[in-house]
N, C-alpha and C positions, 0 to 999 in steps of 0.2 A: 417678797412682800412689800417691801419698799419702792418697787418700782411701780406697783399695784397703786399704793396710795398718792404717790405723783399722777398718773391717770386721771386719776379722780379728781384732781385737782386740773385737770385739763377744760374739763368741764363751765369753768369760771372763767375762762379767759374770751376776750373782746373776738369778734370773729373774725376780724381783720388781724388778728394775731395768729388764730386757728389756720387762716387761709395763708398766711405766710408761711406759717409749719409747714401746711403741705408742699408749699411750693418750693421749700428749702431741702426736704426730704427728698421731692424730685429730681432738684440741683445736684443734690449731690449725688445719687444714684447716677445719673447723667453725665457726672464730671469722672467718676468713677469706671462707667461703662468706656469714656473716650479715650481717656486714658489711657486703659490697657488697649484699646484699639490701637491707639499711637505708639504702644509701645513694643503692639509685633512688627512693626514697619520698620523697625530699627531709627527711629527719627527721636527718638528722647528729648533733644533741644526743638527741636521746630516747634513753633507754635500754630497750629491750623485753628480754621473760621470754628469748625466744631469745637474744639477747647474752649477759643473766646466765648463762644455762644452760653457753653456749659456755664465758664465764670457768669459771665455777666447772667445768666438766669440766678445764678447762686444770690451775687448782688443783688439782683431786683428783689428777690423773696426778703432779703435782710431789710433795705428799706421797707418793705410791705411792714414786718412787722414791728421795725420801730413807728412810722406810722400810725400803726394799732394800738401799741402801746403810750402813742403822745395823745391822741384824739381820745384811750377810755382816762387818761389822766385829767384832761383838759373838761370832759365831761362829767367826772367823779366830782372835780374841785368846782364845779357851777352848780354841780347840786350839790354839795355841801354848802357852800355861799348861801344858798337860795332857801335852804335849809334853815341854816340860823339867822338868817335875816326874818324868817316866818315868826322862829322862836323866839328874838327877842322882840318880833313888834307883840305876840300875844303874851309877855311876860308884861309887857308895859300898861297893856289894855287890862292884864287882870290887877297890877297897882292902882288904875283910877278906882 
């Protein structure tokens, strides 16, 4: 049930957030999948282009969604600004 109501809460979040989800989920499935590829080869330390690749998709999605999350903060706190600057010019206009 708890995992139900996090969901739903999905729903609010900036899309550029949403889009990094998914592309972190894909990350990781992808990091997961090479992995175990690398690790019937018997090669456990080596590190191939496919791993790096996986990481750095991983990485990109993390940027993606702090991104998401700077630009709906940057954007929340201008309307807000923009907001009470409204409210206090029409507090002022209803003291004259």
């Amino acid at each position: 049930m708890l995992i139900l109501e996090h969901m739903r809460g999905l729903a609010h979040l900036p899309l550029l957030v949403k889009v990094g989800l998914v592309a972190m989920a894909f990350a990781g499935l992808l990091d997961v999948v090479v992995h175990l590829e690398a690790s019937g080869d018997g090669h456990l330390h080596a590190h191939t282009a496919s791993e790096a690749s996986a990481h750095l998709a991983g990485l990109v999605s993390m940027v993606v969604i702090f991104l998401g999350v700077v630009i709906d903060g940057v954007r929340q706190s201008r309307a807000r600004r923009s907001a009470s600057g409204v409210a206090r010019k029409e507090s002022l206009d209803a003291l004259r």
